[in-house]
C-alpha positions in Angstrom: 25.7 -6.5 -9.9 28.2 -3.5 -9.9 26.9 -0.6 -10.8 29.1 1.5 -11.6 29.7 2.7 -15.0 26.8 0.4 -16.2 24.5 1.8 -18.1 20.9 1.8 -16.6 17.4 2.3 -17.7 15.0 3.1 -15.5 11.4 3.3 -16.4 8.3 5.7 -15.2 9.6 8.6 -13.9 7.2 9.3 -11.3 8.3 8.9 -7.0 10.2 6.1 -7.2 11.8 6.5 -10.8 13.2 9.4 -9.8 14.3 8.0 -6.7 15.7 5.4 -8.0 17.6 7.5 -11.2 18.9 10.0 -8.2 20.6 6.5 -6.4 22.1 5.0 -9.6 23.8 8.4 -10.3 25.0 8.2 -6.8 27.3 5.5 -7.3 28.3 6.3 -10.8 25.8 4.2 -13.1 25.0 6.1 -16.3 21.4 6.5 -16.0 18.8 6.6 -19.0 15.4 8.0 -18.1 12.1 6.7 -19.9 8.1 7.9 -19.2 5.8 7.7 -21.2 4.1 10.7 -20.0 5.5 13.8 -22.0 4.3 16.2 -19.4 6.5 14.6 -16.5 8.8 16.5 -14.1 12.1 15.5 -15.2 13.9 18.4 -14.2 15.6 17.1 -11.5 17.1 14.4 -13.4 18.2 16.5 -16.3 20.8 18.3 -13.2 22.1 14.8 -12.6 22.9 14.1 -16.2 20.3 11.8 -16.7 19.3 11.0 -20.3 15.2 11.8 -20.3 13.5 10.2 -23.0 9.5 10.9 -23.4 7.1 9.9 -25.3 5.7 6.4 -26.7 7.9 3.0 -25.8 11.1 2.2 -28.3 13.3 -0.7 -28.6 16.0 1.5 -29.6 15.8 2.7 -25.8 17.3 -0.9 -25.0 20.6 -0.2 -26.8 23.5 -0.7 -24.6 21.4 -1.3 -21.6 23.0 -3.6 -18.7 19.8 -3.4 -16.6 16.3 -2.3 -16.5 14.9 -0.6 -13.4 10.9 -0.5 -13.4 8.6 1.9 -11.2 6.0 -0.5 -9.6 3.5 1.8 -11.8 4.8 0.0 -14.9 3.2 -3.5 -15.5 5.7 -6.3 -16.3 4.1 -7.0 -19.7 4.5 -3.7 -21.0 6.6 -4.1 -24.6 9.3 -2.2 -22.9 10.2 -4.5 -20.3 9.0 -7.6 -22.2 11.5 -6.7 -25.2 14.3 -6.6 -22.2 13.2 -9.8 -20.8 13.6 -11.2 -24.1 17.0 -9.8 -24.8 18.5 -11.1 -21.3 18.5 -7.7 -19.8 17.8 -7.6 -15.9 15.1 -6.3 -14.8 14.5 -5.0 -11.4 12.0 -3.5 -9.9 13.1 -0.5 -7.6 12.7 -2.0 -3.9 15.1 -4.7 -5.8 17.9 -1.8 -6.4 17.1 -0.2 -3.4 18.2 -3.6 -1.4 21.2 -4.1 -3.5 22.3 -0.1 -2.9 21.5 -0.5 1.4 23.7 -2.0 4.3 20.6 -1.7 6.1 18.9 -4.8 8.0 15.0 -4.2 6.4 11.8 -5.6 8.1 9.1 -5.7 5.6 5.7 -5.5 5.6 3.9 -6.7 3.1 -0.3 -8.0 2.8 -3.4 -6.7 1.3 -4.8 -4.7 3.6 -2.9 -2.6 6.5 0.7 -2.4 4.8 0.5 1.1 5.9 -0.5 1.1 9.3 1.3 -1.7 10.5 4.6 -0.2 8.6 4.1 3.5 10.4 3.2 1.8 13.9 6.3 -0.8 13.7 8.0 2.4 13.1 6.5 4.3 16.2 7.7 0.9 18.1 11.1 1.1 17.0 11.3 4.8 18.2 10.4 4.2 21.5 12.9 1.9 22.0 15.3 4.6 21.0 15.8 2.8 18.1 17.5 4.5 14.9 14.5 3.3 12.0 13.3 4.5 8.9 9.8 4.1 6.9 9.8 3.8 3.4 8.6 1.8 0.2 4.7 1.7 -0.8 4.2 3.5 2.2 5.3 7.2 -0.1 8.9 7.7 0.7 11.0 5.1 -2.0 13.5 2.8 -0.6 16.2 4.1 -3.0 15.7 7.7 -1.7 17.6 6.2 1.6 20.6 5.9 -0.5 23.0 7.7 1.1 21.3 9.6 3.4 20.6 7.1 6.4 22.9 4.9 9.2 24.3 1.9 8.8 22.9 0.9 11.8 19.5 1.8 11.5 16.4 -0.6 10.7 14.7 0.1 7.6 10.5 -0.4 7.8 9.8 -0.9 4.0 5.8 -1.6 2.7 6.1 -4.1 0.3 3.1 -3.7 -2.3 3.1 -6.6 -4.6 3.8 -4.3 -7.8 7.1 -3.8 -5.9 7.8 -7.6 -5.2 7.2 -8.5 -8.6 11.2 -8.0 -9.9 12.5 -8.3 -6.5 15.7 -10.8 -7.2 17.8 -10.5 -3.6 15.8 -9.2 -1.6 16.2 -10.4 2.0 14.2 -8.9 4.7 15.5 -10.1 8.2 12.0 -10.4 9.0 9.2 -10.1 6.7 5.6 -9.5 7.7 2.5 -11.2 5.8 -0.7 -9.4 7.3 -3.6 -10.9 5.0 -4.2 -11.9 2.0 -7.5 -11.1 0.1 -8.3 -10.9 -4.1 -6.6 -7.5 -5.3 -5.2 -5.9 -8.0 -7.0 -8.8 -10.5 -6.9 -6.2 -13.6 -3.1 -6.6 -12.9 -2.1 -10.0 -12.1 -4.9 -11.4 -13.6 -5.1 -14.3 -11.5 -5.4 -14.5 -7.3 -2.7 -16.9 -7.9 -0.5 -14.9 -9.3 -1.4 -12.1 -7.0 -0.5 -14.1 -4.1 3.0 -15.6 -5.7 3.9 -12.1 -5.6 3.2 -11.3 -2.6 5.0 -14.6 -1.0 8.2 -13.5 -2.7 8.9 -11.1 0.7 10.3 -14.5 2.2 11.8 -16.7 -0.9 15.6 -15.4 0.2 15.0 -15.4 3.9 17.6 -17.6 5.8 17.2 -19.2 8.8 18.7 -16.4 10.8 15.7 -14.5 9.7 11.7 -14.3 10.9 8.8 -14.9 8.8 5.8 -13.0 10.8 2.2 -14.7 9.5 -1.3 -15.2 10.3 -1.7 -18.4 12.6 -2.5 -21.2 10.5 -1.4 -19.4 7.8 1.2 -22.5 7.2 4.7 -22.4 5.3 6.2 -19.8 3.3 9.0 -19.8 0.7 12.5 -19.6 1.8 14.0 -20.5 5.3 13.0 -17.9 8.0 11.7 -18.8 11.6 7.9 -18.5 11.8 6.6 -16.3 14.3 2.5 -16.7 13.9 -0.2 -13.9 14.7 -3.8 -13.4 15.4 -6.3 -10.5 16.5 -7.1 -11.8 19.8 -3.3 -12.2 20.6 -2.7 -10.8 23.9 -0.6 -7.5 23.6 1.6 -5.4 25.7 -1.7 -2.6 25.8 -4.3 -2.2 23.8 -3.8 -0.5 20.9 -5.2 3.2 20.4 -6.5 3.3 16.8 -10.1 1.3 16.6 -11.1 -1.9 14.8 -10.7 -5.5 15.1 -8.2 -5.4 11.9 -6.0 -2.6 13.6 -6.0 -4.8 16.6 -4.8 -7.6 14.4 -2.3 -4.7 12.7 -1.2 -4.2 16.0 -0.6 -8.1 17.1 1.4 -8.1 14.0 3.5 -5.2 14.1 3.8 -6.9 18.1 5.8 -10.1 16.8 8.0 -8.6 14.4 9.2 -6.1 17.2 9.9 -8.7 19.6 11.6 -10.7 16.4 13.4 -7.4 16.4 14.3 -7.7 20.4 12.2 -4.6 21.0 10.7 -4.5 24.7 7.3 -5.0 25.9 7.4 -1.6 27.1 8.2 0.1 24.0 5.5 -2.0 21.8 2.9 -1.2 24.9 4.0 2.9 24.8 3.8 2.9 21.4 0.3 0.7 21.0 -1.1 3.7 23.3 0.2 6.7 21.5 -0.1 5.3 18.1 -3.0 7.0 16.4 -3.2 5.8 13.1 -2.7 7.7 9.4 -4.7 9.9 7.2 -7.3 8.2 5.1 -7.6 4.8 7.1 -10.9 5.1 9.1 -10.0 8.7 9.9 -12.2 10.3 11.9 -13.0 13.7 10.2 -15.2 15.6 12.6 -18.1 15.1 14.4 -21.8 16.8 13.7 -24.8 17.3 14.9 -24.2 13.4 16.6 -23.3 12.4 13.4 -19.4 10.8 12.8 -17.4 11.5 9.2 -15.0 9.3 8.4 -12.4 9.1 5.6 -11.6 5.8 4.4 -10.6 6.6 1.6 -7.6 4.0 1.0 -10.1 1.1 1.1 -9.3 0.3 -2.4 -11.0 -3.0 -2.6 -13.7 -5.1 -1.1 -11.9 -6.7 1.8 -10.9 -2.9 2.8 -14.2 -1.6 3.0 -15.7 -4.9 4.5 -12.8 -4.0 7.6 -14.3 -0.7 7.9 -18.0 -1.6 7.6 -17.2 -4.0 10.3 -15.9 -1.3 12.4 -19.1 0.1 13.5 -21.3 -3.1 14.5 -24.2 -0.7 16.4 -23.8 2.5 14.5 -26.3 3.0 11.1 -24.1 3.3 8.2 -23.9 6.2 5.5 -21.0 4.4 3.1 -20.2 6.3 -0.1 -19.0 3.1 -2.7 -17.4 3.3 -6.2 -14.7 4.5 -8.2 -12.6 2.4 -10.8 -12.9 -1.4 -9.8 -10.2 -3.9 -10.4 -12.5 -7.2 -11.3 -13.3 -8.1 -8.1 -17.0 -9.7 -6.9 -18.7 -7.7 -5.1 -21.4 -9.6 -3.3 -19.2 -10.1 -0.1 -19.4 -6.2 0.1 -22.9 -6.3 -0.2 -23.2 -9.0 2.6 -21.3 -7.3 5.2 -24.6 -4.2 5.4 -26.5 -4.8 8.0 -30.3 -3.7 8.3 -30.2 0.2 8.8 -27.2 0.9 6.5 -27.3 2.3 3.0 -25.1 3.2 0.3 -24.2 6.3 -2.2 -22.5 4.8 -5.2 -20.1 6.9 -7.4 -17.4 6.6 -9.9 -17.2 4.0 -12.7 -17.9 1.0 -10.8 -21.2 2.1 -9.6 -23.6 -0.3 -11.4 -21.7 -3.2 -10.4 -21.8 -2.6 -7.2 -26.0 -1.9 -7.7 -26.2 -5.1 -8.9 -24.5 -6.6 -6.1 -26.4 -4.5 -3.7 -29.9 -4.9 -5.3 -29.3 -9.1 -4.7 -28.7 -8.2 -1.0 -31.4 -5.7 -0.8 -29.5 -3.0 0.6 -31.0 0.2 -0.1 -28.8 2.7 -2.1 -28.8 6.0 -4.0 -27.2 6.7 -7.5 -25.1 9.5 -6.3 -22.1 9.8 -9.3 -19.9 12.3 -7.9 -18.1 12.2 -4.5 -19.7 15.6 -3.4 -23.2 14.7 -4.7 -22.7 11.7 -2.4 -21.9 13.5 1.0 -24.5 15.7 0.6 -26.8 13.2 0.3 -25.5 11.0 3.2 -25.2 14.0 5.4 -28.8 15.0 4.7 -29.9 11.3 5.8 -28.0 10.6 8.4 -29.1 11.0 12.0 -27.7 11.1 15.2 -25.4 8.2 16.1 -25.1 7.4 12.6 -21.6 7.4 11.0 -21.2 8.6 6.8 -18.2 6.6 6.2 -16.3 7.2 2.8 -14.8 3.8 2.0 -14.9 2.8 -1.8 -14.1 -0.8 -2.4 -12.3 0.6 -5.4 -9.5 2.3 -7.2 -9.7 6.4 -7.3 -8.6 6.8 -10.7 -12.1 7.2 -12.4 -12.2 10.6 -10.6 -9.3 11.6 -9.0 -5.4 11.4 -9.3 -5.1 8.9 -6.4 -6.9 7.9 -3.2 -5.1 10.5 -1.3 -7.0 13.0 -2.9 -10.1 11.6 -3.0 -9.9 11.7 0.6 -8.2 15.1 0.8 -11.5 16.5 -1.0 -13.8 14.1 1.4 -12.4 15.9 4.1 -12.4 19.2 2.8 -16.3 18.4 2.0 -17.4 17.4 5.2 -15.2 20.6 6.9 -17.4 22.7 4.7 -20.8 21.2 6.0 -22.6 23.5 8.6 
């Protein structure tokens, strides 16, 4: 679609909205700008001569809209987008326009678990190939924001959450990554079905130019890419620096969709050394008194926080649980303790998680709050042992995003003396 002088909405206003207003003004699209949150930031947008609108959902914002452009915040059965659907209106989510606005050849990496690490490592790869490459999408910088701004000839990394590759309509990656895939999000996509449809969409308009990276065994995948096939115990140009058997199987992916890419052995081994992992993914915090801290804090579901349990095989466990679940069972959590561990439960979620925990007959403490929780873990733990914040669930119950919980876990355990 051309863009210019069409007249776009583009809803929630938060990261990527903006982003994505800031790129449709870029190439002359008049731009209509819709959150329902009245206390947003909008005064960026309001310099570009974007219409705000705040305030609770209206038809009347669909008037003489060509196409609707929808944060990855924004659910696609919100009345909003539903009324546009209905009315024959595009919509698009914003990795969608991003695509559309970039020359850019994109590898995307897309999974349940270790979108981010994977993304940020493939990007460490690239650069030490001397490679020009950018990171962006679910990972926090929006695709969109690259409008303008970034080399033809430069790769683009993107995270591909499914939120994002719900209204995804061209999106080609020249090679897409699928890490894992694991129940998530349920309270969205109601269904692991439709969870995973999503998620498959990364390869739908691959050709057969492109690459299709999955786990071996994983079998076929929509569209017509190559597939290139992974596994943990892959044999890599160096061992990679960050710990785990899941970052070891980050790493054998992140290793095939380089060489996909024609990146050198050399470069994937330099950067498989060097690499040493992001904030709030088995981050080791500080060591005390023999006792390890770690902040986990982006293990928003079970399959996260079964990873990082697994992590420490000989090490007793301190692991604060809890915050805002999304439907998901959590008996395989409660499974993966093994005899010497114990749990600090928190957040909304907590007595689901006793329940599951009680069946296993794992011992556990009521702890509610995050700092109630560390206190209590610190006081308990011995040393050797590890207190290891990884939640199984959402942050929203308590905090504005899992960032900050583990922002405050950190500051928490810098305070301990």
């Amino acid at each position: 679609m051309e863009l210019a002088d069409k007249r776009v909405l583009v809803v929630g206003l938060a990261r990527s909205g903006k982003a994505a207003a800031e790129a449709l003004r870029s190439v002359g699209a008049s731009v209509v700008g819709f959150d329902r949150d009245e206390s947003v930031d909008t005064g960026r947008l309001v310099q570009l001569d974007v219409e705000v609108r705040v305030g609770p959902e209206e038809e009347t914002l669909l008037q003489g809209i060509d196409l609707l452009v929808k944060s990855p915040g924004v659910p696609g059965e919100t009345p909003l987008v539903s009324a546009a659907r209905e009315r024959a209106i595009p919509v698009w989510s914003e990795i969608e326009l991003g695509s559309q606005l970039l020359p850019n050849a994109i590898l995307g990496v897309t999974g349940t678990n270790g979108k981010t690490t994977t993304s940020e490592l493939l990007g460490e790869i690239f650069r030490a190939e001397g490679r020009p490459v950018e990171v962006a999408g679910n990972v926090g910088r929006p695709l969109t924001s690259l409008v303008g701004s970034v080399s033809a000839e430069a790769w683009v990394v993107c995270e591909l959450s499914s939120f994002q590759l719900e209204d995804v309509k061209t999106l080609r990656p020249r090679i897409a990554v699928l890490l894992n895939l694991e129940p998530d999000h349920l309270d969205r996509h109601a269904t692991f079905d439709r969870y995973a449809d999503a998620k498959l969409r990364v390869f739908e308009n691959q050709g057969s130019d492109d690459v299709a990276v999955v786990p071996r065994g994983f079998g076929s995948v929509p569209g017509d890419g190559r597939l290139a096939e992974f596994r943990f115990d892959d044999p890599l140009p160096a061992e990679p620096r960050i710990p785990g058997a899941h970052n070891r199987e980050n790493a054998a992916a992140a290793t095939a969709a380089a060489r996909a890419a024609g990146i050198s052995d050399a470069a994937i081994g330099d950067a498989l050394r060097t690499f040493a992992g992001v904030p709030h993914r088995i981050e080791l915090v500080r060591e005390l008194r023999g006792v390890s801290y770690v902040n986990d804090s982006k293990a928003t579901n079970v399959a996260a926080a079964r990873r990082a349990l697994a992590s420490y095989p000989d090490a007793p466990l301190h692991v604060i649980l809890g915050g805002l679940g999304k439907d998901e069972p959590y008996e395989p959590l409660a499974a993966s303790f093994k005899a010497g561990d114990r749990a600090y439960l928190i957040g909304d979620a907590a007595d689901l998680i006793a329940d599951a925990l009680d069946a296993a007959r794992v011992p556990y403490v009521r702890s509610g709050d995050l700092a109630t929780a560390l206190g209590e873990a610190a006081a308990a733990a011995g040393e050797g042992d590890v207190v290891l914040l990884s939640p199984a669930c959402a942050s929203f119950d308590q905090f504005e995003n899992f960032e900050q919980r583990g922002d405050v876990f950190r500051r928490l355990v810098e305070e301990l003396s």
